[in-house]
N, C-alpha and C positions, 0 to 999 in steps of 0.2 A: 464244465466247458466254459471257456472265456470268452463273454462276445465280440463277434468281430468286428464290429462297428462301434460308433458315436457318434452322438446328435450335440453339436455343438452349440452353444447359446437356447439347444433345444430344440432346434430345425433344421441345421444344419449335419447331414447323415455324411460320413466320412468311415473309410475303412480305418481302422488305428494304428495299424502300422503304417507311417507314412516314410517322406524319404525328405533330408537336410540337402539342400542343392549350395552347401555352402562351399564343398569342397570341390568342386567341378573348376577345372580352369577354363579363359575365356579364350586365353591365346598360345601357344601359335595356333596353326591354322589345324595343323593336325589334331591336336590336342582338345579345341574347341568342337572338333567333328565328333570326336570320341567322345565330350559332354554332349552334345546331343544324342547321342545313341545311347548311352544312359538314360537319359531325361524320359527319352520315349518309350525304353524298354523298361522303366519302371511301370508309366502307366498303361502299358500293354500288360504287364504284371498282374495288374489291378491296383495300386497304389492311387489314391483319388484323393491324398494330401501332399503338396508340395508347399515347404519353407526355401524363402530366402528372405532377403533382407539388403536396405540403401545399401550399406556397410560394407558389402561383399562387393569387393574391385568397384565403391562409388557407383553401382546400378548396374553396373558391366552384368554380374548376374543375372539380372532382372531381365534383360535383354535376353540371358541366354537363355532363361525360361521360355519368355516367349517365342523367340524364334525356334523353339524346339517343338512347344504344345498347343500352338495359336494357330487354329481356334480350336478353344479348348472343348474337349467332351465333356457332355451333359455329369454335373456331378461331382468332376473336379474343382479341387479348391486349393488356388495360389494365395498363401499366406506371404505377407513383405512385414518388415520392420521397420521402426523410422528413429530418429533421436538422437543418431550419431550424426557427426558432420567433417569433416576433414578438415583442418586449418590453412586457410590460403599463404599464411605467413611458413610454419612448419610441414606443412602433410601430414601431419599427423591425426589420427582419429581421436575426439573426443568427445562427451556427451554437450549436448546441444538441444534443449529440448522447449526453448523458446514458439511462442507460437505459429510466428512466420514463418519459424524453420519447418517445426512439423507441418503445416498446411505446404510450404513447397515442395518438400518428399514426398507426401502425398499424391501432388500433383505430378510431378516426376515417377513415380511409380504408377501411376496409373498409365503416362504415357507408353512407359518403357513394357509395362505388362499389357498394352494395346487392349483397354477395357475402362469401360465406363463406372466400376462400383468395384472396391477392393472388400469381399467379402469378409474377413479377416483381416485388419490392422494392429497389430501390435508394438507399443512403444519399447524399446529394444534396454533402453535402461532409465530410468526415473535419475530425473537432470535435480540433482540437490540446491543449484542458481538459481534456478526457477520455481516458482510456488508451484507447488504439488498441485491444488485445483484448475492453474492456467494448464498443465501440461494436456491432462485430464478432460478439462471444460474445453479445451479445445477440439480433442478426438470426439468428445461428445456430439458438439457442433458438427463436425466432419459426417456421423453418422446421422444426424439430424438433413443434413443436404443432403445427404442419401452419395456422399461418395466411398462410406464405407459401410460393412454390414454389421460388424461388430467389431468389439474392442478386448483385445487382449494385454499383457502385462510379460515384462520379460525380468529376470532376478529380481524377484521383490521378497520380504520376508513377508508371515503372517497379515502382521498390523498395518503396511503399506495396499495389502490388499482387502482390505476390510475398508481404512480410508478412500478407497479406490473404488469402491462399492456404494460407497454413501454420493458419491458422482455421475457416475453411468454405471451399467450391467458391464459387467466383465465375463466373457466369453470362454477366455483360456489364460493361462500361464505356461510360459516356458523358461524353468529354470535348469540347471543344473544338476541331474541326477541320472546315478546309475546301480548297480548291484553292491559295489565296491565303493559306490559315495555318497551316501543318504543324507548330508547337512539341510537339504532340504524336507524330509521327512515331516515334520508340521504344517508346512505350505502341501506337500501332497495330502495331507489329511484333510486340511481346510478342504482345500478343491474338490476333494471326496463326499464330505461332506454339503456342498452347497453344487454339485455335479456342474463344477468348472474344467473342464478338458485342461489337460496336466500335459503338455510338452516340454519331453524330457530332451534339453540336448546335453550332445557327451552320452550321449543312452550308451554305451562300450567303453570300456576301458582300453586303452591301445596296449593289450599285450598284457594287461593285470590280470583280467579275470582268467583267462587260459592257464597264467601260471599258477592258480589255487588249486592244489588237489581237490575240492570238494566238488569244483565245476566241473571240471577234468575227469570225475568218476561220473557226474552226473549226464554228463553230453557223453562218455561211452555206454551209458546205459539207456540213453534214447537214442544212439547213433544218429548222433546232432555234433554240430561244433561247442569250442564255446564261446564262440559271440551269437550262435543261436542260442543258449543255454540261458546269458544273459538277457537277450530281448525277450525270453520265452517268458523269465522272472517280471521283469518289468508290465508285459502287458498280465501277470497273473497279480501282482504288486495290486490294483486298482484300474474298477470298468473305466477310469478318467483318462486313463494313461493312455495316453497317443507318442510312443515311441517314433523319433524322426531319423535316426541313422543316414551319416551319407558317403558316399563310398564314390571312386571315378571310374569302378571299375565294372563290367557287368558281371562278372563271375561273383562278386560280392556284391551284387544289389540282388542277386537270385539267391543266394547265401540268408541275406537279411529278412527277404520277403518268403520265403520257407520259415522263417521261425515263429510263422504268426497260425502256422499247420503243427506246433509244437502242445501237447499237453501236459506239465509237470504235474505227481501224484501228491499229496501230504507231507511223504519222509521227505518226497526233493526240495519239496516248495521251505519246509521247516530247516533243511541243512543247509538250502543258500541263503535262509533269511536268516539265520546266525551266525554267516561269516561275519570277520571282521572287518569293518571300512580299512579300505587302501591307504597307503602313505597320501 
């Protein structure tokens, strides 16, 4: 049986399947109603990890978080990202991970998530312009003022997160994986290894893994789906793995948080860990 929690950083106890609030829209009017009734019927669910991030609608997100779960229950934990920045010349998003940038996100995320200490910060992509130890030495500083509780990393390979270690404690990674996309496979072992919480996003394939027979026999044999089939893999994949799926719909956020009640046996877990990665 797969545990259902994780202690992040090591004190931090979170259920593992949590939920991506990345795809929630903020407007119109209707539409922003129906994210909050998401938001809240996740953690009526029990879901007691929410991801978002600056990046998502420039904090627009962030807002919608909090005006959904604020004030938050004992035990919830609002994760944000920082490091992107939008170009005032283009609009355009790109990494930005100068220091004054990340301490202004910060500070903007704190506002906008209406909360004195962002328990989780994660820098959303490692800015190449900028010295690697300024990006770093700075989140450190930040946790050192105590406006954040720990530091996470977002697409890094192995050796980016070992250099990243020699800086501050690293709490979590969230890169890119799912049944059908393992590239990251070594950074999940690392994490495994040194029990850094592994947030996978993209945890589903939109439409891949349903179309593999092997899933497809496997979810009719637990009379599951198969994007339950999928998360079911994932949280069996490693106790690190905090699966974050986000979905705008409640019928699929109930869908999602059912698969964390999923047990796969030996032959399942061995015939979807030898499919082959996706296009």
């Amino acid at each position: 049986m797969n545990p259902t929690t994780f202690r992040i950083g090591g004190d931090l106890t979170v259920r593992r399947l949590g939920f991506g609030a990345m795809q929630l829209p903020t407007e119109p009017a209707a539409d922003r109603a129906t994210s909050l009734a998401v938001l809240r019927r996740a953690v009526d669910l029990g879901v007691t990890l929410i991801d978002t991030a600056h990046m998502y609608g420039g904090g627009a997100n962030e807002e919608l978080v909090a005006e959904a779960l604020h004030p938050y229950r004992d035990g919830l934990l609002v994760t944000t990202k920082v490091g992107l920045a939008r170009s005032a010349d283009s609009g355009e998003w790109g990494l930005d991970g100068r220091p004054a940038v990340l301490r202004d996100q910060v500070d903007l995320a704190l506002r906008r998530l209406r909360t004195d200490r962002i328990e989780l910060l994660q820098l959303h992509r490692v800015d190449p312009e900028v010295p690697f130890a300024d990006q770093l030495g700075t989140l450190a500083d930040l946790r050192t003022e105590g406006k954040i509780g720990r530091v996470g990393l977002s697409e890094v390979a192995v050796a980016e997160l070992a250099r990243a270690r020699e800086i501050v404690d690293i709490a979590s990674v969230q890169n890119r994986y799912n049944l059908l996309d393992r590239e990251h496979d070594a950074v999940l072992d690392a994490c495994t290894a040194a029990g850094i919480a592994f947030l996978p996003w993209r945890p589903i394939v939109w439409g891949g893994a349903g179309e593999r027979e092997e899933v497809a026999a496997v979810a009719a044999e637990l009379g599951a789906t198969a994007t339950q089939v999928a998360l079911a893999w994932l949280l069996d994949r490693s106790p690190v793995v905090l699966p974050i799926p986000g979905t705008s719909r409640i019928t699929h956020l109930e869908e999602n948080v059912a698969a964390a009640g999923l047990t796969l046996d030996a032959d399942q877990r061995r015939r979807l860990t030898e499919l082959a990665p996706g296009p």
